[in-house]
C-alpha positions as a LaTeX table, in Angstrom:
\begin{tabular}{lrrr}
\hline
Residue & $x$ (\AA) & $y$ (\AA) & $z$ (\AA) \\
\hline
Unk1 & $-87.78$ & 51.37 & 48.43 \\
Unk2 & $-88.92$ & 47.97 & 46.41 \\
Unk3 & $-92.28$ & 47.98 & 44.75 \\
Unk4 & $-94.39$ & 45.27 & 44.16 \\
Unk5 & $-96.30$ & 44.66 & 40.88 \\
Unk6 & $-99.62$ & 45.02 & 40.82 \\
Unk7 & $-100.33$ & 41.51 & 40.42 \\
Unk8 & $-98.17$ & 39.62 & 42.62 \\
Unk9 & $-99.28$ & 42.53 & 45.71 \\
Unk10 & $-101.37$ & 39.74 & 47.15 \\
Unk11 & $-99.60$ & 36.53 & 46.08 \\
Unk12 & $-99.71$ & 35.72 & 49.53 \\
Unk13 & $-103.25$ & 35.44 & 49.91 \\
Unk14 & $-103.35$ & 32.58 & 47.42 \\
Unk15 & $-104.24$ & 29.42 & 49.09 \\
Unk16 & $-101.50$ & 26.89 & 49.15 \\
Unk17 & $-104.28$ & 23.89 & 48.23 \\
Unk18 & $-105.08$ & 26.40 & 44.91 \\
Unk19 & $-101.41$ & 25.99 & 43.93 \\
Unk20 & $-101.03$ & 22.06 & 44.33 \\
Unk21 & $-104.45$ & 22.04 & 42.68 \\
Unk22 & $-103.07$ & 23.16 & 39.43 \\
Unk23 & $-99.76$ & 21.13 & 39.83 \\
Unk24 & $-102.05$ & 17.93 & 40.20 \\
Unk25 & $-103.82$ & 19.20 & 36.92 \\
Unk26 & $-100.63$ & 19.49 & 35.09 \\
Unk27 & $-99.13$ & 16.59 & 36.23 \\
Unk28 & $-102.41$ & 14.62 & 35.00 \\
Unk29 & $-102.34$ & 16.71 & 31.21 \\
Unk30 & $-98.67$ & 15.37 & 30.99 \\
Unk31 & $-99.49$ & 11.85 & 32.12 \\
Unk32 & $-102.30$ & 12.01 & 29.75 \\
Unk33 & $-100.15$ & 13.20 & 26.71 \\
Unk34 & $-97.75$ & 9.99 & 27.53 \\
Unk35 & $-100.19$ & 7.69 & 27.36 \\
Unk36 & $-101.63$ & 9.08 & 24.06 \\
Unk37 & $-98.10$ & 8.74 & 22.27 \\
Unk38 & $-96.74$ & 5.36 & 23.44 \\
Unk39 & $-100.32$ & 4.30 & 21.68 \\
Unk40 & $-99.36$ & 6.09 & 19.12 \\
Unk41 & $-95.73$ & 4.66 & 18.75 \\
Unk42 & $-97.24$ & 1.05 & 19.48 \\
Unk43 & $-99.67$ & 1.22 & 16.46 \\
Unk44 & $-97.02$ & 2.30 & 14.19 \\
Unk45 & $-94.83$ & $-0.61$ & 15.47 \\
Unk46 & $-97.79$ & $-2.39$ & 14.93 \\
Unk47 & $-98.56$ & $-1.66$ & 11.13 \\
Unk48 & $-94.95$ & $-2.32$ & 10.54 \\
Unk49 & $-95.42$ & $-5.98$ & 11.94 \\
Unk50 & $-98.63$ & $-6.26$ & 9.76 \\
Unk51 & $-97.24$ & $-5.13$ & 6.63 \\
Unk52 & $-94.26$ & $-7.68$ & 6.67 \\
Unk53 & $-96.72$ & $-10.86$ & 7.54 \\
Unk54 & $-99.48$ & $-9.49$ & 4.57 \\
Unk55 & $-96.28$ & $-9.07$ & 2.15 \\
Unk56 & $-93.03$ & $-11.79$ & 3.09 \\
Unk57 & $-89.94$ & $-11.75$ & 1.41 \\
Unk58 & $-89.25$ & $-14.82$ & $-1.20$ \\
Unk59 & $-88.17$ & $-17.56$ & 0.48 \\
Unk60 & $-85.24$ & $-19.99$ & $-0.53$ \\
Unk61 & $-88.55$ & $-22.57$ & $-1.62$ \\
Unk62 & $-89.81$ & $-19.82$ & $-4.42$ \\
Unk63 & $-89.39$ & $-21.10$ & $-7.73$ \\
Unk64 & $-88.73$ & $-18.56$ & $-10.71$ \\
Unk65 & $-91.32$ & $-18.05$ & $-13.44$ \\
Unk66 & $-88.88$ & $-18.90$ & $-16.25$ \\
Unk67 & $-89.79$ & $-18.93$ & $-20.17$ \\
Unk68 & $-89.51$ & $-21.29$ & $-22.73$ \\
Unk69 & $-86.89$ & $-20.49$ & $-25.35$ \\
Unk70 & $-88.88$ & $-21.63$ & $-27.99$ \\
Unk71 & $-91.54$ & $-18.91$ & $-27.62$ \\
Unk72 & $-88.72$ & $-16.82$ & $-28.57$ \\
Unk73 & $-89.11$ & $-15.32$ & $-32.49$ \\
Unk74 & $-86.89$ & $-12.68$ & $-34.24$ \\
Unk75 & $-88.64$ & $-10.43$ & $-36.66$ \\
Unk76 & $-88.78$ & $-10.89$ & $-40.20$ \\
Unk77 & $-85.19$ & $-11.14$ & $-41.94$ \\
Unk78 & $-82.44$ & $-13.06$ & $-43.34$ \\
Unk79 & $-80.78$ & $-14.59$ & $-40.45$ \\
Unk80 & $-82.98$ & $-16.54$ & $-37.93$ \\
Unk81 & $-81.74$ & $-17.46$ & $-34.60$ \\
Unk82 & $-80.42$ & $-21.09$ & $-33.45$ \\
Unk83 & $-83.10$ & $-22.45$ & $-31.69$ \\
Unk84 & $-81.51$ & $-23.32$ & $-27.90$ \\
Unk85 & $-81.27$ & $-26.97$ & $-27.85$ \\
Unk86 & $-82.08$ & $-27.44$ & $-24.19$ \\
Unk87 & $-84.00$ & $-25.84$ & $-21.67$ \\
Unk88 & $-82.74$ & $-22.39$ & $-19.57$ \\
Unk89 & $-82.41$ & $-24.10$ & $-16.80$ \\
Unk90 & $-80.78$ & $-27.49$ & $-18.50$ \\
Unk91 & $-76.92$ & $-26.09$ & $-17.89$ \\
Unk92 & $-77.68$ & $-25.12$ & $-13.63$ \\
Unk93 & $-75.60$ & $-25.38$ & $-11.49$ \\
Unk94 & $-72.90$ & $-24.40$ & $-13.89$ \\
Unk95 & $-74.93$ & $-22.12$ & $-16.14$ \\
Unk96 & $-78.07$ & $-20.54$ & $-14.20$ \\
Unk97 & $-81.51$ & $-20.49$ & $-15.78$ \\
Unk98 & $-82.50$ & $-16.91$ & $-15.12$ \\
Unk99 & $-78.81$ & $-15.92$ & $-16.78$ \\
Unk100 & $-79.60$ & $-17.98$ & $-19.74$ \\
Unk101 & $-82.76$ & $-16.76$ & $-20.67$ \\
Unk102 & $-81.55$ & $-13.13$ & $-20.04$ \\
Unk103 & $-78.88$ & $-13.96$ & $-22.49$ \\
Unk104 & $-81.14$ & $-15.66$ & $-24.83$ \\
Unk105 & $-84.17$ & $-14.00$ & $-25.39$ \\
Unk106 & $-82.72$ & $-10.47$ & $-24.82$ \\
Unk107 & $-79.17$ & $-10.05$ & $-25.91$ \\
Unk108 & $-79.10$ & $-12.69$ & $-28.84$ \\
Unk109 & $-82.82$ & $-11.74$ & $-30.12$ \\
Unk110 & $-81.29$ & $-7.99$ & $-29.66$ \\
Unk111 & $-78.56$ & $-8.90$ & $-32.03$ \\
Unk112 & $-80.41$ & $-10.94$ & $-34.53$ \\
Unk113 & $-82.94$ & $-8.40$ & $-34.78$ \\
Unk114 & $-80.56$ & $-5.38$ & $-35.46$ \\
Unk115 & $-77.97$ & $-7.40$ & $-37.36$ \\
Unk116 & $-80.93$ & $-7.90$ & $-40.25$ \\
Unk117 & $-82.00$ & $-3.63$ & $-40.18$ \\
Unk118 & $-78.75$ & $-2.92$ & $-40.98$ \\
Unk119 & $-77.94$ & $-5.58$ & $-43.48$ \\
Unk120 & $-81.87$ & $-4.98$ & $-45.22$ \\
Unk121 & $-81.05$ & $-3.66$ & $-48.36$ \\
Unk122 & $-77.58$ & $-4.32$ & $-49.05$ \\
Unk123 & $-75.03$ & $-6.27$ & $-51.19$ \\
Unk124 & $-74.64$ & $-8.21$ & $-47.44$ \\
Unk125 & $-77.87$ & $-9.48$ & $-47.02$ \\
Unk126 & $-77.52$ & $-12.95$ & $-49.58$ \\
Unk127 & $-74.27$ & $-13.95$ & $-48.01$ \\
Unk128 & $-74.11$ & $-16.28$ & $-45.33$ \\
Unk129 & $-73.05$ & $-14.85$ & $-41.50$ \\
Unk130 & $-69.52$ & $-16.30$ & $-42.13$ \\
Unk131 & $-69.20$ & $-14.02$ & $-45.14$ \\
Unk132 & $-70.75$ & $-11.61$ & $-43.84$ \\
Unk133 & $-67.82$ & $-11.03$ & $-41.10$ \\
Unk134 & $-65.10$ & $-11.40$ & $-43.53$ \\
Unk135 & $-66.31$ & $-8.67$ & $-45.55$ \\
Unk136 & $-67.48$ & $-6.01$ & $-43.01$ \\
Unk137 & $-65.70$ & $-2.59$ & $-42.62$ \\
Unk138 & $-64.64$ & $-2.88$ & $-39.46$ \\
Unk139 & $-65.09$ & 1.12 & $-39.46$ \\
Unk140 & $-69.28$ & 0.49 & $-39.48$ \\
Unk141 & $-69.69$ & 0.24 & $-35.87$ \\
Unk142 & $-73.55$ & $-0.96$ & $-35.79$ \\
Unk143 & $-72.60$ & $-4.21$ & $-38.74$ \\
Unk144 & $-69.44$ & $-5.15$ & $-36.93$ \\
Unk145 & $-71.26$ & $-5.92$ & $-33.39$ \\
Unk146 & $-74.60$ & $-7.12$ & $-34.66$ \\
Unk147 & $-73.19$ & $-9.57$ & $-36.95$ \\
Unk148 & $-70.33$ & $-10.56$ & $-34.15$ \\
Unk149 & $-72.98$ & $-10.70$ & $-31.58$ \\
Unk150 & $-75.05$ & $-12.58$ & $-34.17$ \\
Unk151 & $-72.35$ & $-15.10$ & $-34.96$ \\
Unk152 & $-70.81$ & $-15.48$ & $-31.67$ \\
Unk153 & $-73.73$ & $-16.49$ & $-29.59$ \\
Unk154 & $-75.07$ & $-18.57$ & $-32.40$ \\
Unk155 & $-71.72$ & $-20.73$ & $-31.82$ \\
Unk156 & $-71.65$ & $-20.70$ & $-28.34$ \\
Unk157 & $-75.00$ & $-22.16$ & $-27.89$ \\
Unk158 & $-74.73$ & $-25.69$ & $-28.86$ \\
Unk159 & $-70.67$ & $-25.42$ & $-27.70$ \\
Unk160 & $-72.74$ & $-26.61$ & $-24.68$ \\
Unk161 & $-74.98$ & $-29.54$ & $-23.70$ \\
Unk162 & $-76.50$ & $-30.55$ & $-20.22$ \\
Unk163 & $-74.47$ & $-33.60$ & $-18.85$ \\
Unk164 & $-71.50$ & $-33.04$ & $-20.77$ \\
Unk165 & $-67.61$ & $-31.84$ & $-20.36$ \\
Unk166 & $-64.85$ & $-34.27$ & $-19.79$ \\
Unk167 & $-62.39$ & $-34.31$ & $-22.49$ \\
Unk168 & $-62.37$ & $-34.60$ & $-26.60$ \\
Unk169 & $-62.47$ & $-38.07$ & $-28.53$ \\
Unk170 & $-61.63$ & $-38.97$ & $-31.75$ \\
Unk171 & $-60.05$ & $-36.42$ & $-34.37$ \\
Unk172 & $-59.68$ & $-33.67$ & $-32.19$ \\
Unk173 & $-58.30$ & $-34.74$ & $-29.11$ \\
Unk174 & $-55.47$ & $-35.99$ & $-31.25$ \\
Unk175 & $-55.54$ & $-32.56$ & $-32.65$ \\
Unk176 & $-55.18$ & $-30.89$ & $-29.17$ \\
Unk177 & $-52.13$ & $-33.23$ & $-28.19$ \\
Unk178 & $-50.53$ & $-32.37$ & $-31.60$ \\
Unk179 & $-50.44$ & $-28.57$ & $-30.92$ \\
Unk180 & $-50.83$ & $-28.33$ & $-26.90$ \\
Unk181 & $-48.87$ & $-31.27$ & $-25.65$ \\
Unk182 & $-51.98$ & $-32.30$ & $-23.79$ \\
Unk183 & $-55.67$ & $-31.84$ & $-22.54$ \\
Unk184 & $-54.34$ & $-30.28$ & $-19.54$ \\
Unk185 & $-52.16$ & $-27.78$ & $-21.31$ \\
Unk186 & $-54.93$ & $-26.88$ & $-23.99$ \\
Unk187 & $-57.22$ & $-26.08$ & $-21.00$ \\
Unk188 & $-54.78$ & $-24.19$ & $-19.02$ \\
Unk189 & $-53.99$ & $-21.76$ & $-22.14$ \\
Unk190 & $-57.50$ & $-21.65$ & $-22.71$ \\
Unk191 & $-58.59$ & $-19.96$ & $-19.18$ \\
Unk192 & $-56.34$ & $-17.43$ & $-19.46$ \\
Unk193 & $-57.17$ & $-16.04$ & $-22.18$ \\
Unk194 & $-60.58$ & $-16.11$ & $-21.21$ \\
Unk195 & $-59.52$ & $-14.62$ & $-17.46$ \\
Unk196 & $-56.76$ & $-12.03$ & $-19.16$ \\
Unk197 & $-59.41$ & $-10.43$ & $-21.56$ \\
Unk198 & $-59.76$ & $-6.87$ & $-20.55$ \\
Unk199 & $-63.90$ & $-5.98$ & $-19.91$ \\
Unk200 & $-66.02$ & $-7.54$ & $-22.33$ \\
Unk201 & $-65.26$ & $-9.91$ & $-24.91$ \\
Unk202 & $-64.79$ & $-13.66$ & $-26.17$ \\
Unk203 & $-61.81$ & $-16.30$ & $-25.79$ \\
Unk204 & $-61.37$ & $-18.61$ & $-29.19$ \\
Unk205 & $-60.34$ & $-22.41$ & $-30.33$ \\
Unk206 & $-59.62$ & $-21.75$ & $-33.50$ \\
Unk207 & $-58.18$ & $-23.59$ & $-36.84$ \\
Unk208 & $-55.44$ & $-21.02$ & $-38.49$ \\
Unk209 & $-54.99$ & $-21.48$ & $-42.32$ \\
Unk210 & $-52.26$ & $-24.13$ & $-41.94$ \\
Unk211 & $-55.09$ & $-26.28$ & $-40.21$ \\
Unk212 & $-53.25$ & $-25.68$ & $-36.69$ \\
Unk213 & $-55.25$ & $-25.23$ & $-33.74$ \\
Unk214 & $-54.71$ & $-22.00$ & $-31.51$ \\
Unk215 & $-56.15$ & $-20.29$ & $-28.92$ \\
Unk216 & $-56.68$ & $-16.77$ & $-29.35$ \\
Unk217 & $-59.75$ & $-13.60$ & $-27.75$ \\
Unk218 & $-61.13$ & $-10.94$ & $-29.20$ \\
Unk219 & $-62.71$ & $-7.83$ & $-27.69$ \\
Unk220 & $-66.41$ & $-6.62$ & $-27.38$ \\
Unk221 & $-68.25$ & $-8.66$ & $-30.51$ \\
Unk222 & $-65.44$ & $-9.30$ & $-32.92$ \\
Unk223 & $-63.86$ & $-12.59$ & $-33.45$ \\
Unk224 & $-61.08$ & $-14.22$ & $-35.40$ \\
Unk225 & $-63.52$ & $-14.55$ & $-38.97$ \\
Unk226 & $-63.28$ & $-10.56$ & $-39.45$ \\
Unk227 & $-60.19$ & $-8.27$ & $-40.84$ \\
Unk228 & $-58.87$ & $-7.02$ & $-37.38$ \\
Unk229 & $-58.21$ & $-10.33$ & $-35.69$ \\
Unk230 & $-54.80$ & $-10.56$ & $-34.29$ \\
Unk231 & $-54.85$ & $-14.22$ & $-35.04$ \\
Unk232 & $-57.72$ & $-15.16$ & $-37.97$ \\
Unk233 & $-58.53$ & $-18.37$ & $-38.26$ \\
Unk234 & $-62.28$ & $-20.46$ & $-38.41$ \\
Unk235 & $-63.58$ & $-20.87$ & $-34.70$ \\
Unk236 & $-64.73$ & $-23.69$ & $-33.03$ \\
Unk237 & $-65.29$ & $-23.35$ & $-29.60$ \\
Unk238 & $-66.15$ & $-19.49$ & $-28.21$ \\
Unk239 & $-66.60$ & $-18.45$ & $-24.59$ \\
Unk240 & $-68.56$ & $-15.57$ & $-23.68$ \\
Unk241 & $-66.73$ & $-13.14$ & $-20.84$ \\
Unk242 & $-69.24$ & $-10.44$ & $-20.91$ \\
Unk243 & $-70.66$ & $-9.57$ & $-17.86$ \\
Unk244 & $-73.74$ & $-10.23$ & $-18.80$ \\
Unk245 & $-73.04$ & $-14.25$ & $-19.59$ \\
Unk246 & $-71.97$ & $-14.97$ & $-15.99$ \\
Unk247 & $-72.78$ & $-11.67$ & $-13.48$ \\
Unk248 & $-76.17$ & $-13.12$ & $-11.89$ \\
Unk249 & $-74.61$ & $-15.99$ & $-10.84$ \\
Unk250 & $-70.83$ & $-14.88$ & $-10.01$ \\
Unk251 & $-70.45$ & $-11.39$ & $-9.96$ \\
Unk252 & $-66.98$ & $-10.32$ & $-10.31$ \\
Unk253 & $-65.90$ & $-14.15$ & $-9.84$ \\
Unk254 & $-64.81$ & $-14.39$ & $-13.75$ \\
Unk255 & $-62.60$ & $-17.70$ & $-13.16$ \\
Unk256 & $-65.61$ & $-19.33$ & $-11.55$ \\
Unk257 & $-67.11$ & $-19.19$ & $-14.31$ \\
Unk258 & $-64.46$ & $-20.30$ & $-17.29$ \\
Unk259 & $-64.08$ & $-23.73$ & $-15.01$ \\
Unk260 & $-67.74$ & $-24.07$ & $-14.65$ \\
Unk261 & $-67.96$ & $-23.65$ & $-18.55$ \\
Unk262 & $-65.72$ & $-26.92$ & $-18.74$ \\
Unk263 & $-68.17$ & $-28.49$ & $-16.94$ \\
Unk264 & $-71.00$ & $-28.08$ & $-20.10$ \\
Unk265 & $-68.45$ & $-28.00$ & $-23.14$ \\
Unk266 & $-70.43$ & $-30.17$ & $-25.80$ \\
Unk267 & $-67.02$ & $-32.06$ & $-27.45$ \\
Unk268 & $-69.01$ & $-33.96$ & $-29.58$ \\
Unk269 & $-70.29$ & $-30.71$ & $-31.60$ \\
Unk270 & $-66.74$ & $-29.40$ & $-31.31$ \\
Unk271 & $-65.06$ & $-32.17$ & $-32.62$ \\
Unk272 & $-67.46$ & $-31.96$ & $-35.88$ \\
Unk273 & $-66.60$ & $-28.30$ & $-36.33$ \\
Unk274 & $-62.90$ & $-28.96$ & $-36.52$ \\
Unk275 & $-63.56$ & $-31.72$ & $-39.05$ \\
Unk276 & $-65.97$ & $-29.41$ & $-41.00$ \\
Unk277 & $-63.01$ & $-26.84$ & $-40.83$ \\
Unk278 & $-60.49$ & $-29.52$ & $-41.88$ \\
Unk279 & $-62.48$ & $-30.80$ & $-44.60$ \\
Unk280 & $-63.03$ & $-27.23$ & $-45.98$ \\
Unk281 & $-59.67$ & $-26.15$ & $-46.55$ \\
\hline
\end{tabular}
């Protein structure tokens, strides 16, 4: 024999209108609690809309807030840096402003800085930056790339000029036939060496001791004035491969870069460094 429970004994008795009642009831809670979160939802979406009209992205119109290289001082020491002699911005397309003034007022000021703590004091710190290289111990990490660093970007600075390029006159485009064959050749030899250095480092015109022009690159901060060059020799043009010369504005595109430096060679301060180099010897 089946039992009832207690409770359900008289579920019969319950009116049928009593039991759509609450369904109606339920039905209306659940409508209710609907309504309440797609308000919800579309107030969120909402704020997000807000948020992106109170605070837009940049658009392509946006100019850059860039500095003025003059306002740019080393402290107190021997060496002083070359003042720029053109604006950031003077070398764009081929050279971009924000990359310049990066490279200028952070890396070279960096190098100046350090190059005259760790020369303060020191049999080093009457001589000028040329000597200074030829006598370093390679071995003395923090002198070697300060006073490469130093020297090297103090070079390649005026190795450019806005509205230059083209080819050499004068004494050293007779120079470049004599020991390339040509313009063409010179340059050709010259990319790759600039493209084939490993990571981070510099590719060199230089003047050997026989007064013979070569093409040579060097790793890191050391060039062809200091006792570990393959091939030493007095430079005269330098190109900068560090990331950091060329990154902002072509990323891994290196060879982008070495024909867009052809672009902004300054021949005319080239061509009086050979003759300075000449007339030395």
């Amino acid at each position: 024999m089946i039992k009832r429970r207690p409770e359900l004994a008289n579920w019969q008795s319950i009116p049928y209108v009593t039991a759509k009642n609450k369904f109606k009831h339920m039905k209306k809670k659940y409508l209710v609690f609907l309504s309440l979160l797609s308000l919800v939802l579309f107030s969120c979406n909402n704020k997000k809309l807000t948020e992106v009209v109170e605070v837009p992205l940049p658009s392509k119109e946006d100019k850059m807030i860039i500095g003025n290289p003059e306002d740019v001082k080393a402290d107190d020491g021997t060496f002083k840096m070359v003042a720029l002699p053109y604006s950031y911005e003077a070398l764009a397309p081929n050279i971009d402003a924000l990359t310049m003034e990066l490279h200028y007022s952070k890396h070279y000021l960096t190098y100046t800085n350090n190059l005259n703590k760790v020369i303060a004091g020191t049999e080093l710190d009457q001589l000028p930056i040329e000597e200074v290289l030829k006598k370093l111990d390679v071995s003395n990490a923090d002198l070697r790339n300060n006073a490469g660093g130093f020297y090297n970007h103090s070079l390649f600075w005026d190795s450019m000029a806005p509205k230059a390029g083209g080819q050499p006159k004068d004494t050293l485009a007779l120079a470049i036939n004599r020991d390339f064959g040509s313009f063409a050749n010179f340059k050709s030899q010259f990319e790759a060496a600039a493209e084939k250095r490993f990571g981070s480092g510099w590719a060199w015109l230089i003047t050997d001791k026989a007064g013979k022009l070569q093409i040579t690159d060097s790793a890191n901060q050391d060039n062809p004035l200091m006792s570990n060059a393959e091939i030493k020799g007095t430079p005269i043009l330098g190109l900068d491969v560090w990331e950091h010369a060329y990154y902002l504005n072509y990323q891994y595109k290196r060879r982008k870069y070495i024909d867009a430096f052809f672009n902004v060679i300054n021949w005319k301060k080239i061509n009086e460094r050979y003759e300075e180099a000449m007339n030395a010897k």
